[in-house]
DOFILO-706008 format. One record per residue (C-alpha): residue in one letter; x, y, z. Coordinates in steps of 0.05 Angstrom, whole numbers, plus 32768, in hexadecimal, padded with zeros to 4 digits. Each point is the difference from the previous one (the first is absolute). Layout:
BEGIN
aXYZ
...
END
This chain:
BEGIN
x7E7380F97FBC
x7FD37FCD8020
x80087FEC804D
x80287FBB7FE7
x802F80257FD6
x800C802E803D
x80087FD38031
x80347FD77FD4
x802E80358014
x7FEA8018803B
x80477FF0802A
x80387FFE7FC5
x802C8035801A
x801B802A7FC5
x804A7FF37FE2
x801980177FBF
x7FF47FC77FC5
x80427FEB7FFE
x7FFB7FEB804C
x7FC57FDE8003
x80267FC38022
x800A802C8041
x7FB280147FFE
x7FF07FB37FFC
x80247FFA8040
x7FE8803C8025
x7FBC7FE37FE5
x7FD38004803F
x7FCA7FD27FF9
x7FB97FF9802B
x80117FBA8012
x800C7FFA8046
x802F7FCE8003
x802C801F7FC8
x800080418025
x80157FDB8046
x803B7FD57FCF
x801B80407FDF
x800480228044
x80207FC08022
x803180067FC7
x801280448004
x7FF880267FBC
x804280248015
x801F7FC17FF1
x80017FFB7FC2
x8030802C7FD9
x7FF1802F7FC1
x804B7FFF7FF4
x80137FF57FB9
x80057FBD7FF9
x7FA67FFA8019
x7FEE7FFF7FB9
x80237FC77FED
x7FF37FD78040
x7FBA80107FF8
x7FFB7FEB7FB8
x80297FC08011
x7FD07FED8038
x7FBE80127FD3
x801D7FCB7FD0
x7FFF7FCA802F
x7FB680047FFD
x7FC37FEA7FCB
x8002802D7FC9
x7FB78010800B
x8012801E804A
x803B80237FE0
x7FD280187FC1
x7FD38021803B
x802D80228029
x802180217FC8
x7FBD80177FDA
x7FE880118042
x803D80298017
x802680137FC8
x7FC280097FD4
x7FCE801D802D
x7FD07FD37FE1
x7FC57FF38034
x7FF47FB8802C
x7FBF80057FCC
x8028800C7FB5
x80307FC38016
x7FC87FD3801A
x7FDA80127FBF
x80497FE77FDB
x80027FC8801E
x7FBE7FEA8005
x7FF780018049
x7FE280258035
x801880408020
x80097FDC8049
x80287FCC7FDD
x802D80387FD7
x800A80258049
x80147FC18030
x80307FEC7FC4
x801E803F8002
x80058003804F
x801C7FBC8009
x8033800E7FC9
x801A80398021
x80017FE0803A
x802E7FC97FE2
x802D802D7FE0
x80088027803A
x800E7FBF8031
x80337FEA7FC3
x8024803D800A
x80037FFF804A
x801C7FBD7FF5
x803280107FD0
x801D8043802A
x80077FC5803A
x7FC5801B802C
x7FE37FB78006
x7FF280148048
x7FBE80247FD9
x7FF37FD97FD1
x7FB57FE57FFC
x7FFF7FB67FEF
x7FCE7FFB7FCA
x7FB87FE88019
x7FD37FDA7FD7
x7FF0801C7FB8
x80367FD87FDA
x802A80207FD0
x7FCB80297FDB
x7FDE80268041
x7FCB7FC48005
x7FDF80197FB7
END
């Protein structure tokens, strides 16, 4: 394994396939100011009750299907930031802000949606596709 491919997955926290939605939440990312959002937000506030999946899935299809294409061959693959970039012609940096800011918006569409508004990040910049 070379140092890219190791560092693709150097913070996914391990889940079971089938609950690869609740790893992209717990993701824990080296950006900064995602790390300093998901604390504001409280991770404890969002539920794993039965009904996550389905919010989760309905939030992720708000979104481009290239961000959505990402998180789930990221996630519920395990395909590396460097196999998707490589799919869709793109860089690994690209393939991993994607991936960040679309968990980010799934998890603020969530927040919004269990009435935590309060928490809720108003998106900044990057448009509707993460700024790629």
């Amino acid at each position: 394994m070379t140092k890219k491919q190791t560092t693709d997955k150097i913070n996914k926290p391990e889940f079971a396939p089938e609950e690869w939605r609740k790893a992209a939440i717990m993701y824990d990312t080296s950006f900064a100011w995602c790390k300093n959002q998901i604390s504001a937000w409280g991770k404890n506030q969002i539920s794993f009750t039965p009904g996550f999946n389905e919010m989760f899935d309905e939030a992720l299809d708000t979104l481009p299907e290239r961000n959505r294409d990402i998180v789930q061959k990221y996630f519920r693959d395990r395909m590396t930031f460097s196999q998707i970039a490589d799919l869709h012609g793109t860089s690994r940096s690209i393939v991993r802000h994607l991936c960040i800011w679309t968990v980010w918006k799934v998890m603020n569409l969530i927040l919004l949606r269990e009435g935590s508004s309060q928490n809720a990040v108003p998106q900044t910049g990057g448009g509707t596709e993460g700024g790629y």
